[in-house]
mmCIF file of the N, C-alpha and C atoms, coordinates in Angstrom:
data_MODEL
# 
_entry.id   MODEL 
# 
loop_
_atom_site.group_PDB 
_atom_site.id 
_atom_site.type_symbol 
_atom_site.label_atom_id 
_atom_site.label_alt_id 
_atom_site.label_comp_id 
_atom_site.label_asym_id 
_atom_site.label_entity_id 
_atom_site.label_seq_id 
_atom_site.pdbx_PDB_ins_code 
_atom_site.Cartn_x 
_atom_site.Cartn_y 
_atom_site.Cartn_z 
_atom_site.occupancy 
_atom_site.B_iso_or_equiv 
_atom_site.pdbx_formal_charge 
_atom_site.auth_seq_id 
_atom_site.auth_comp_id 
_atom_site.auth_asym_id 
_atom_site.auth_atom_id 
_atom_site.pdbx_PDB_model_num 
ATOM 1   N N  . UNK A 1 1  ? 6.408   -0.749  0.781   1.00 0.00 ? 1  UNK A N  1 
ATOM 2   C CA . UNK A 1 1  ? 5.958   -2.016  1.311   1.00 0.00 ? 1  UNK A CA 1 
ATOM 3   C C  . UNK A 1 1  ? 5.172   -1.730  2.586   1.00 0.00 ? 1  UNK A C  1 
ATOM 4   N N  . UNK A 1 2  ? 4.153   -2.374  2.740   1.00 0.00 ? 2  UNK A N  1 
ATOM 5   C CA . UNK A 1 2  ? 3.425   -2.402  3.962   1.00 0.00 ? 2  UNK A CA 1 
ATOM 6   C C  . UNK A 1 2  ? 2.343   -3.837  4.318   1.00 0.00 ? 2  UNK A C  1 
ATOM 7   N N  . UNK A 1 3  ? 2.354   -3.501  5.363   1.00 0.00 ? 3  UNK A N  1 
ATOM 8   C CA . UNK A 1 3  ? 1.733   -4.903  5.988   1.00 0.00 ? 3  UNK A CA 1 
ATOM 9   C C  . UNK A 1 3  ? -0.189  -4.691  5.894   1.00 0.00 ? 3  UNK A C  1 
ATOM 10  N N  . UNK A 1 4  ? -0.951  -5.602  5.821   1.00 0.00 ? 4  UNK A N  1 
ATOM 11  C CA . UNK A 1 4  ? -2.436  -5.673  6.269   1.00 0.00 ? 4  UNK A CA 1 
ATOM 12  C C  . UNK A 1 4  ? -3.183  -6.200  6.348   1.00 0.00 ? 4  UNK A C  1 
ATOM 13  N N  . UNK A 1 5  ? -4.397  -6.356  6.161   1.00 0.00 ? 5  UNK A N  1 
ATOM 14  C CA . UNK A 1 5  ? -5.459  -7.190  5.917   1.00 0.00 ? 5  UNK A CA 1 
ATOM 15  C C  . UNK A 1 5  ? -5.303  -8.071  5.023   1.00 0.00 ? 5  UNK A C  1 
ATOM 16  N N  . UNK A 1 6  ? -5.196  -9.010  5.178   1.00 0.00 ? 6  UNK A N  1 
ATOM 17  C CA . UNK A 1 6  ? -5.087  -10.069 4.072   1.00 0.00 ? 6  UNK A CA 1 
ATOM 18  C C  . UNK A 1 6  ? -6.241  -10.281 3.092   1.00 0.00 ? 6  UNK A C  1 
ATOM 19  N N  . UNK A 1 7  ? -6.475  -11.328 2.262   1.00 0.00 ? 7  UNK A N  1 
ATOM 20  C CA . UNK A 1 7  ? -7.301  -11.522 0.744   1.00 0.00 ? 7  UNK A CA 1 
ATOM 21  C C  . UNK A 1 7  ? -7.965  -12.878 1.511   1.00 0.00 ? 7  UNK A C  1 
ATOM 22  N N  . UNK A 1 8  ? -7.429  -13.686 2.335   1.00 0.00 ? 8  UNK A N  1 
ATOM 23  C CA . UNK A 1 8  ? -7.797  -15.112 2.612   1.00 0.00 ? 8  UNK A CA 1 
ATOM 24  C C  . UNK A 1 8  ? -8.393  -14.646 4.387   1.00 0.00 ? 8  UNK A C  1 
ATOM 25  N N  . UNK A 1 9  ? -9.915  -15.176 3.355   1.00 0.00 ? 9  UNK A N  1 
ATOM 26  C CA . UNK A 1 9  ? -10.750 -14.779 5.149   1.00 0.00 ? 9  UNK A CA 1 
ATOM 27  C C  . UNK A 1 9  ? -10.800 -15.603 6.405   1.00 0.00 ? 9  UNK A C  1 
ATOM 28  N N  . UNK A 1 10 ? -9.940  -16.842 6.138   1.00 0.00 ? 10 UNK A N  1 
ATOM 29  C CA . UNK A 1 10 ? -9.933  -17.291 7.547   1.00 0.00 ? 10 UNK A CA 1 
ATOM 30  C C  . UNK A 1 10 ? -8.600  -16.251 8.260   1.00 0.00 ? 10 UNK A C  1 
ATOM 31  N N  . UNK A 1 11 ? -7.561  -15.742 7.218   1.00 0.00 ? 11 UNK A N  1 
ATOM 32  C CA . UNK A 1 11 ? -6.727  -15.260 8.268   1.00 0.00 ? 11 UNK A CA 1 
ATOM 33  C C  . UNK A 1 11 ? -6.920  -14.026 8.435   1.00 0.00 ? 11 UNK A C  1 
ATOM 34  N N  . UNK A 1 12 ? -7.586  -13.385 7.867   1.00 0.00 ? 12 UNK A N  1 
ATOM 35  C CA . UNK A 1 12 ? -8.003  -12.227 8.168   1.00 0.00 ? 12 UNK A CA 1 
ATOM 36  C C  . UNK A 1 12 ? -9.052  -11.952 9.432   1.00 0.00 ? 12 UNK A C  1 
ATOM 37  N N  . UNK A 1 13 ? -9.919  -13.324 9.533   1.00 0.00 ? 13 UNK A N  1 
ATOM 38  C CA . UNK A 1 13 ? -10.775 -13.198 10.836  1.00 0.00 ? 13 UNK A CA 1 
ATOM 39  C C  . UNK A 1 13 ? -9.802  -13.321 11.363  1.00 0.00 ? 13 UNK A C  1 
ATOM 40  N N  . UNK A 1 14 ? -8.513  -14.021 11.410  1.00 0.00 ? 14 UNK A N  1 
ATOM 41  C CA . UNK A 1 14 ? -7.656  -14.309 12.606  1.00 0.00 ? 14 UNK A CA 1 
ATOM 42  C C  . UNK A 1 14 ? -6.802  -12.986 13.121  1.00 0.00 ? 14 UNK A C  1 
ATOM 43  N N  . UNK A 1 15 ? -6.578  -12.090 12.022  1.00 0.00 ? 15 UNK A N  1 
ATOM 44  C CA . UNK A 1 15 ? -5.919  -10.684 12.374  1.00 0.00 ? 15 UNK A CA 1 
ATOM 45  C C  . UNK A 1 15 ? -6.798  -10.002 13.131  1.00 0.00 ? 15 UNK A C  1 
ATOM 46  N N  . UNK A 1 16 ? -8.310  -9.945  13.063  1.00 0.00 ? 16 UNK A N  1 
ATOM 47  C CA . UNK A 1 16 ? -9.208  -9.525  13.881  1.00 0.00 ? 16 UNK A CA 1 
ATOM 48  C C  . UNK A 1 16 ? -8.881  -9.987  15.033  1.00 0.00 ? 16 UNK A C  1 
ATOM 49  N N  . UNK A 1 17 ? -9.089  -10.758 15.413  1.00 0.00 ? 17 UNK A N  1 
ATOM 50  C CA . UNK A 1 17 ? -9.046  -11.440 17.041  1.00 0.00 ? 17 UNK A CA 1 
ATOM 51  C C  . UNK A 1 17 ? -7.541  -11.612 17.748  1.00 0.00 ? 17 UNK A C  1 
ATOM 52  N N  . UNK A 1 18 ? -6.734  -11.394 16.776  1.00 0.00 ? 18 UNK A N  1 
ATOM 53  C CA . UNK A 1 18 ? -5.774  -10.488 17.459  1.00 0.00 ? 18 UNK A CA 1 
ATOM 54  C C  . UNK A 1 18 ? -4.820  -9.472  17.566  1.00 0.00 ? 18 UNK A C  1 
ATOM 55  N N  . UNK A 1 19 ? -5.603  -8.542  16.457  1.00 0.00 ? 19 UNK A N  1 
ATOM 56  C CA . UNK A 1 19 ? -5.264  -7.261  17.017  1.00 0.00 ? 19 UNK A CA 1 
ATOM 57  C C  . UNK A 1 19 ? -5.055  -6.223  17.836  1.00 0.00 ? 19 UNK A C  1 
ATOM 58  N N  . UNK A 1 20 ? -6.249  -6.330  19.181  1.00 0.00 ? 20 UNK A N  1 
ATOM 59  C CA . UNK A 1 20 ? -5.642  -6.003  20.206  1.00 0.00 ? 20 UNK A CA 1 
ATOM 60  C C  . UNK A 1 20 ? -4.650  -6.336  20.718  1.00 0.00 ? 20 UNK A C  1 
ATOM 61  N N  . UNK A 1 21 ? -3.999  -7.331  20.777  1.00 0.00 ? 21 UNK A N  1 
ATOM 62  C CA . UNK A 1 21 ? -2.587  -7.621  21.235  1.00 0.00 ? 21 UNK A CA 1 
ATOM 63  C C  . UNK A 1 21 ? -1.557  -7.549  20.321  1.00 0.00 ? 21 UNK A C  1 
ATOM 64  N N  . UNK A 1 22 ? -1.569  -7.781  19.525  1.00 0.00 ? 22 UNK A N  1 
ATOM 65  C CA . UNK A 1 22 ? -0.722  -7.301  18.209  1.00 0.00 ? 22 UNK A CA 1 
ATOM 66  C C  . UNK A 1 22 ? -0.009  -5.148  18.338  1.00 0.00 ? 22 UNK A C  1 
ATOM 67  N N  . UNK A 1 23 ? -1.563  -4.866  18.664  1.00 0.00 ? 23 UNK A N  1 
ATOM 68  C CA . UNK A 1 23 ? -1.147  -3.797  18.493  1.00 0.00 ? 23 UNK A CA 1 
ATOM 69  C C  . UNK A 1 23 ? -0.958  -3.399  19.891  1.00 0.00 ? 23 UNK A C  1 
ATOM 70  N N  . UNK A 1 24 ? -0.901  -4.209  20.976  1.00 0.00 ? 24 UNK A N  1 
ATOM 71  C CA . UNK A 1 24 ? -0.493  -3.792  22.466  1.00 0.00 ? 24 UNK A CA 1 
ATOM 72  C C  . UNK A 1 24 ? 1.380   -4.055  22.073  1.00 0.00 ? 24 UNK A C  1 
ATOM 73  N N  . UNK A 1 25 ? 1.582   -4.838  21.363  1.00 0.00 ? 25 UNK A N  1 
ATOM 74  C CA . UNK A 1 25 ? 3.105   -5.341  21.401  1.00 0.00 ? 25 UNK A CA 1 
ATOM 75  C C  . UNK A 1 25 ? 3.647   -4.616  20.072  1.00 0.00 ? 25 UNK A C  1 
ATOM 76  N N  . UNK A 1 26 ? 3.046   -4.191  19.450  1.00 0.00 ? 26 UNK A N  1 
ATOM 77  C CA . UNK A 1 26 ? 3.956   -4.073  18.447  1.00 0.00 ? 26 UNK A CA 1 
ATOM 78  C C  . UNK A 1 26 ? 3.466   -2.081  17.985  1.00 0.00 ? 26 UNK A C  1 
ATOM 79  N N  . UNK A 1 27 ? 1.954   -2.159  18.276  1.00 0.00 ? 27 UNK A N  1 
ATOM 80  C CA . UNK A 1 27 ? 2.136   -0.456  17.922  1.00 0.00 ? 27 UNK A CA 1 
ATOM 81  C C  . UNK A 1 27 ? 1.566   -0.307  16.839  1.00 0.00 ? 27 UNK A C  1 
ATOM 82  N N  . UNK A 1 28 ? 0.919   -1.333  16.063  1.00 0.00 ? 28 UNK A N  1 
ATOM 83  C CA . UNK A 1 28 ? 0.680   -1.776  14.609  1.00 0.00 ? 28 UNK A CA 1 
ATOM 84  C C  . UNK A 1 28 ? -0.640  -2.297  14.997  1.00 0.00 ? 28 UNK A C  1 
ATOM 85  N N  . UNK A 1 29 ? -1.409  -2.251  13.668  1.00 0.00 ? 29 UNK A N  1 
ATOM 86  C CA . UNK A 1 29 ? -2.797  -2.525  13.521  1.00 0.00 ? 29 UNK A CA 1 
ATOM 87  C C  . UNK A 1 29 ? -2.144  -3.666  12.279  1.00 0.00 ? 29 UNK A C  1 
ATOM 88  N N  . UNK A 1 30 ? -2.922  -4.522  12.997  1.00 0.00 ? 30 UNK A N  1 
ATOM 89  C CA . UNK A 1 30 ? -2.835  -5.595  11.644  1.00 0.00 ? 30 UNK A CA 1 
ATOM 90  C C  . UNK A 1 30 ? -4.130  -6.438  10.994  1.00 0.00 ? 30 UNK A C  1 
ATOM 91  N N  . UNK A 1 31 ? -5.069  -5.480  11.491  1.00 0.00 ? 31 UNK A N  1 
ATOM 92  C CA . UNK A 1 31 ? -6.230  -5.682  10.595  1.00 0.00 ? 31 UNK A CA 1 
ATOM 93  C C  . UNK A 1 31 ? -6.813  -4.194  9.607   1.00 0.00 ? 31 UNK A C  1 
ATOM 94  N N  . UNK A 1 32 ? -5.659  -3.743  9.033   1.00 0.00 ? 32 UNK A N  1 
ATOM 95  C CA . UNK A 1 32 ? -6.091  -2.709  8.151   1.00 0.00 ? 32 UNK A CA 1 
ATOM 96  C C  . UNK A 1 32 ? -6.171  -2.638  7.031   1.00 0.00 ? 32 UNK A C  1 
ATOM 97  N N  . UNK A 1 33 ? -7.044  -2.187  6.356   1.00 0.00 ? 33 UNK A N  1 
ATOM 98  C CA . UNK A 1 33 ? -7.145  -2.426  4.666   1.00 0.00 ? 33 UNK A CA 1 
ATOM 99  C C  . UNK A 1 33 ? -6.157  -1.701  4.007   1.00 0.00 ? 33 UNK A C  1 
ATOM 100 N N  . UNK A 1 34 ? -5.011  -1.801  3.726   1.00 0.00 ? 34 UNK A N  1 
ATOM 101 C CA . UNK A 1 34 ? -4.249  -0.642  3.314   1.00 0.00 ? 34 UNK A CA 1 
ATOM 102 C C  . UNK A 1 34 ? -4.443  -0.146  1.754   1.00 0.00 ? 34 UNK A C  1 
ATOM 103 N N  . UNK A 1 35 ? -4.762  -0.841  1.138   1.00 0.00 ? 35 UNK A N  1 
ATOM 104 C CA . UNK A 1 35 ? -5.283  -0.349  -0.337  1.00 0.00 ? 35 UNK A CA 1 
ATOM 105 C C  . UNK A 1 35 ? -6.569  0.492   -0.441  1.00 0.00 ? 35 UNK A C  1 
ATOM 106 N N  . UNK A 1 36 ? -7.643  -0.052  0.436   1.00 0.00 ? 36 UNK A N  1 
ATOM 107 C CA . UNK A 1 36 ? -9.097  0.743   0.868   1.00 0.00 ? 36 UNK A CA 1 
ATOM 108 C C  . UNK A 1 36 ? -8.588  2.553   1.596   1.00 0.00 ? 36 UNK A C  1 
ATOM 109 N N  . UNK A 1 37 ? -7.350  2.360   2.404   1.00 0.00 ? 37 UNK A N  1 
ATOM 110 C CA . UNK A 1 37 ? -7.601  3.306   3.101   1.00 0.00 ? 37 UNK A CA 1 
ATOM 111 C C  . UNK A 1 37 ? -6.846  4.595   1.871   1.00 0.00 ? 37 UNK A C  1 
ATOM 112 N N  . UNK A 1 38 ? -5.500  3.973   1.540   1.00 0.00 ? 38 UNK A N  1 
ATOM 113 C CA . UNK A 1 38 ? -4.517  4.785   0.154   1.00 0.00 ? 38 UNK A CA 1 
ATOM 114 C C  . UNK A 1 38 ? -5.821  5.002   -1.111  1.00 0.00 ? 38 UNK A C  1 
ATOM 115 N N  . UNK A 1 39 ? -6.189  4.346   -1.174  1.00 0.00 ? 39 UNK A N  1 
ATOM 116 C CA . UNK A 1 39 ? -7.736  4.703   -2.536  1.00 0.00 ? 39 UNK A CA 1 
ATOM 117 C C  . UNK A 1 39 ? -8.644  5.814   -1.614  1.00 0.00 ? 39 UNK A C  1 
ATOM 118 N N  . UNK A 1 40 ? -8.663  5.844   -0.430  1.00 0.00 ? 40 UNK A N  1 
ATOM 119 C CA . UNK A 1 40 ? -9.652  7.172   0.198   1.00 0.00 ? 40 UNK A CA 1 
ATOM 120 C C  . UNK A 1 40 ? -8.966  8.334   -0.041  1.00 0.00 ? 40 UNK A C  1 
ATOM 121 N N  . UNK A 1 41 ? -7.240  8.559   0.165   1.00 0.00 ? 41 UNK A N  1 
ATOM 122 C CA . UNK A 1 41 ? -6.616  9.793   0.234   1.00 0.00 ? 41 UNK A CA 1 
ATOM 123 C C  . UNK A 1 41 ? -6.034  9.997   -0.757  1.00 0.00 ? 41 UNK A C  1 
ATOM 124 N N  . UNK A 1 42 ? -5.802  10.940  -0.906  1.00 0.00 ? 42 UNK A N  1 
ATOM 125 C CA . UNK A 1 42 ? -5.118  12.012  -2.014  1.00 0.00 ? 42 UNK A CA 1 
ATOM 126 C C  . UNK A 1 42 ? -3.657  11.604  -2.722  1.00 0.00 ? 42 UNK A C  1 
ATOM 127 N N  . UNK A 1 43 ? -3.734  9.987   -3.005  1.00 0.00 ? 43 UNK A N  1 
ATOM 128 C CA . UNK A 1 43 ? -2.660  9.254   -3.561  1.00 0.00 ? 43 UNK A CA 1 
ATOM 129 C C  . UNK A 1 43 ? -3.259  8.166   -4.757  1.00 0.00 ? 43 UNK A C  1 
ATOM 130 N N  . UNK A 1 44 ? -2.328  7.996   -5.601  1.00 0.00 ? 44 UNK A N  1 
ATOM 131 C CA . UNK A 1 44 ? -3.271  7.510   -6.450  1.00 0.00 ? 44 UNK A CA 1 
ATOM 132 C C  . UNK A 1 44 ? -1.959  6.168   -6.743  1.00 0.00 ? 44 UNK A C  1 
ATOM 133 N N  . UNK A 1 45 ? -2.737  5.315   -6.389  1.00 0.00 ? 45 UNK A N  1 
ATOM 134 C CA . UNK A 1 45 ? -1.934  3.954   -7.059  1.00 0.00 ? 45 UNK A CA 1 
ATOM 135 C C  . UNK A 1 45 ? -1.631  3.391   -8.683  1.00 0.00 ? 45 UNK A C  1 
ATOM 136 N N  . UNK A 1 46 ? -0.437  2.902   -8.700  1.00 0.00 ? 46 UNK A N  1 
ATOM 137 C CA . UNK A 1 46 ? -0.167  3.370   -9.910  1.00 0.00 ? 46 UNK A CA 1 
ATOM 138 C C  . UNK A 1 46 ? 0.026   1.258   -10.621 1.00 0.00 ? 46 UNK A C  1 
ATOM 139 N N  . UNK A 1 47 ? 0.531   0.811   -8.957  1.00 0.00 ? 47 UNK A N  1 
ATOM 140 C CA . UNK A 1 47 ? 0.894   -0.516  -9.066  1.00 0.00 ? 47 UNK A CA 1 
ATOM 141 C C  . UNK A 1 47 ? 0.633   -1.347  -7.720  1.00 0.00 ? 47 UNK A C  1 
ATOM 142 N N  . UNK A 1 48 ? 0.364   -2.233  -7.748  1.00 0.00 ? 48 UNK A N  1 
ATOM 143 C CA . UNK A 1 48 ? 0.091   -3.338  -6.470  1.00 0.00 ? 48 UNK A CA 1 
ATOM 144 C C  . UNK A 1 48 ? 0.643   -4.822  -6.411  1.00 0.00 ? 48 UNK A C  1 
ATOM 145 N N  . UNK A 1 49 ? 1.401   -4.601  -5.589  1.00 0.00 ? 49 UNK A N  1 
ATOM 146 C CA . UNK A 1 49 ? 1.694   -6.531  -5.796  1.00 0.00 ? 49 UNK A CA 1 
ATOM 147 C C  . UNK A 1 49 ? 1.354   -6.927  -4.098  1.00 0.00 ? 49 UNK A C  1 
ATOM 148 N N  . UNK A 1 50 ? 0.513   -8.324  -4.445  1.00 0.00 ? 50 UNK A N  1 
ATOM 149 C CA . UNK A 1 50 ? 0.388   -8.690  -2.834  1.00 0.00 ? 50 UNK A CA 1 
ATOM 150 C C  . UNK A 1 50 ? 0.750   -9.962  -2.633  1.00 0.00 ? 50 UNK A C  1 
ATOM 151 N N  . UNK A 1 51 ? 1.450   -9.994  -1.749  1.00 0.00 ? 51 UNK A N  1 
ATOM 152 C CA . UNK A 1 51 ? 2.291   -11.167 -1.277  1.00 0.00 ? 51 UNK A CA 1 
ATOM 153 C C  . UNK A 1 51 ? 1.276   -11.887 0.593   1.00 0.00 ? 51 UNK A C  1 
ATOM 154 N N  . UNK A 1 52 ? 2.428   -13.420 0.442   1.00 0.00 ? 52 UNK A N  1 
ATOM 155 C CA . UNK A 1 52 ? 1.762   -13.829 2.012   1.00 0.00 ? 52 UNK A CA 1 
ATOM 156 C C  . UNK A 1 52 ? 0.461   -13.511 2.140   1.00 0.00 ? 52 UNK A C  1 
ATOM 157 N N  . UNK A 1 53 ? -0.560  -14.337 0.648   1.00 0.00 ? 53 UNK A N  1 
ATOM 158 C CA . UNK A 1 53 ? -1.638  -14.328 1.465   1.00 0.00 ? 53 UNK A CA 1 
ATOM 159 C C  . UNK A 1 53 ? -2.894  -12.964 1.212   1.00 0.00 ? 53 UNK A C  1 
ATOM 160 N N  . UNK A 1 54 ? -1.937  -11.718 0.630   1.00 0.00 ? 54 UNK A N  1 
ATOM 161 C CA . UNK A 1 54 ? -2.360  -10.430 0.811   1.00 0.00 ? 54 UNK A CA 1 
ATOM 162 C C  . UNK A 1 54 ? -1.497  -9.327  1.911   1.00 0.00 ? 54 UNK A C  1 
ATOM 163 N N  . UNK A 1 55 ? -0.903  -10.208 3.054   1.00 0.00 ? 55 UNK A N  1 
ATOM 164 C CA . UNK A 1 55 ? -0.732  -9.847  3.977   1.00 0.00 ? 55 UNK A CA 1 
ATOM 165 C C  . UNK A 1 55 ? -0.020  -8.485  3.792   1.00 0.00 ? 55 UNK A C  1 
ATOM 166 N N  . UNK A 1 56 ? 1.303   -8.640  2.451   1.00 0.00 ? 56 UNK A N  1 
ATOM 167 C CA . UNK A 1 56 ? 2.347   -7.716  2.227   1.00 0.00 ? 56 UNK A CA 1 
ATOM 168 C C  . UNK A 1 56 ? 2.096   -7.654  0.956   1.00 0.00 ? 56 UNK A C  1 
ATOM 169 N N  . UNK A 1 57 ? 2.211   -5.877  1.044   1.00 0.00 ? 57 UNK A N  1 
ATOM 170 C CA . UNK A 1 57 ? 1.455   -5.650  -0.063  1.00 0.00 ? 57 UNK A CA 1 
ATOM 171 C C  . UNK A 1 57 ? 2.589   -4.498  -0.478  1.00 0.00 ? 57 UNK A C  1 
ATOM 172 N N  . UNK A 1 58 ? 3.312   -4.696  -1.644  1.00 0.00 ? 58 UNK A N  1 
ATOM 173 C CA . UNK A 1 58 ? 4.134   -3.671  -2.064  1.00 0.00 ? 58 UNK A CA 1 
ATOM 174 C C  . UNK A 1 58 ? 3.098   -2.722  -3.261  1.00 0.00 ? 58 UNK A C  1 
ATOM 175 N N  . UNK A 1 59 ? 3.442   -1.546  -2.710  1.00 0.00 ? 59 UNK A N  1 
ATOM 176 C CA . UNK A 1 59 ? 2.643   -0.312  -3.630  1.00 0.00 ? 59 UNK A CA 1 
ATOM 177 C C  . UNK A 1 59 ? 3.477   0.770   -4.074  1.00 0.00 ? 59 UNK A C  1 
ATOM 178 N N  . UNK A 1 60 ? 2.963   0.962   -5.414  1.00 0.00 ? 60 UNK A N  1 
ATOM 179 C CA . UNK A 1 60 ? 3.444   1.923   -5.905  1.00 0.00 ? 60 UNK A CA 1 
ATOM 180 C C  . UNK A 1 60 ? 2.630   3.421   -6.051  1.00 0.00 ? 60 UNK A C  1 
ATOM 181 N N  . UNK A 1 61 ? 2.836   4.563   -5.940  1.00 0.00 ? 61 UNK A N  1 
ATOM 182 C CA . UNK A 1 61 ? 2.186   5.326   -5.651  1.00 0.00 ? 61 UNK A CA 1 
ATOM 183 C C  . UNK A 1 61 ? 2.357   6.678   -6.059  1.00 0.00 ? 61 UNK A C  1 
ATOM 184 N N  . UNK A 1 62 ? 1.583   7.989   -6.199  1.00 0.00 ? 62 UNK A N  1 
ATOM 185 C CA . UNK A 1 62 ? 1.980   8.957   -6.670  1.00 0.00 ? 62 UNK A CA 1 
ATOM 186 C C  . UNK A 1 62 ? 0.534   10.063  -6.169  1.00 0.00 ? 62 UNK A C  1 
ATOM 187 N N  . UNK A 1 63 ? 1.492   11.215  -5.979  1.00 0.00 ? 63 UNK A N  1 
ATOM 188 C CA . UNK A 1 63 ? 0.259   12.097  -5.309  1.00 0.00 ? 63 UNK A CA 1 
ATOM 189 C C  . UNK A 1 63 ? -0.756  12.699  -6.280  1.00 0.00 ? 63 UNK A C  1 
ATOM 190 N N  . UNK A 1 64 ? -2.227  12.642  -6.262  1.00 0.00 ? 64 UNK A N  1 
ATOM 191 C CA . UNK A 1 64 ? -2.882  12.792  -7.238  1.00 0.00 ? 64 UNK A CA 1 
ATOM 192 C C  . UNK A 1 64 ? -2.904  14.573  -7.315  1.00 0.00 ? 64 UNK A C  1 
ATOM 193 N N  . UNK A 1 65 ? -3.144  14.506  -8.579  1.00 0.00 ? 65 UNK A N  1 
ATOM 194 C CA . UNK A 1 65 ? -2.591  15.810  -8.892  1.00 0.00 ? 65 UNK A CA 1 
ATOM 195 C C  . UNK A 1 65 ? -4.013  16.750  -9.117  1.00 0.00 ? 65 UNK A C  1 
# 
């Protein structure tokens, strides 16, 4: 499970504008594509469910071989 960029672009502009503080308090980026970035590296998705929006996104995953 992981948190990110959402699917619905008003709240996703809204994770933009506050991510700097988001990630001053919490340590976390919450404007990140997490499916864009897992499809760049050396993991290969096998399953996706996205919840809240997009926000939470449970993945299933496996190291590409």
């Amino acid at each position: 499970m992981e948190h990110g960029l959402s699917t619905n672009k008003a709240i996703s502009t809204f994770q933009y504008l506050i991510n700097p503080v988001f990630h001053k308090l919490s340590g976390c980026h919450c404007n990140r594509n997490i499916i864009r970035i897992i499809k760049k590296s050396e993991i290969e998705l096998t399953k996706v469910e996205r919840h809240m929006s997009g926000i939470i996104n449970l993945i299933w995953a496996k190291p590409v071989k």
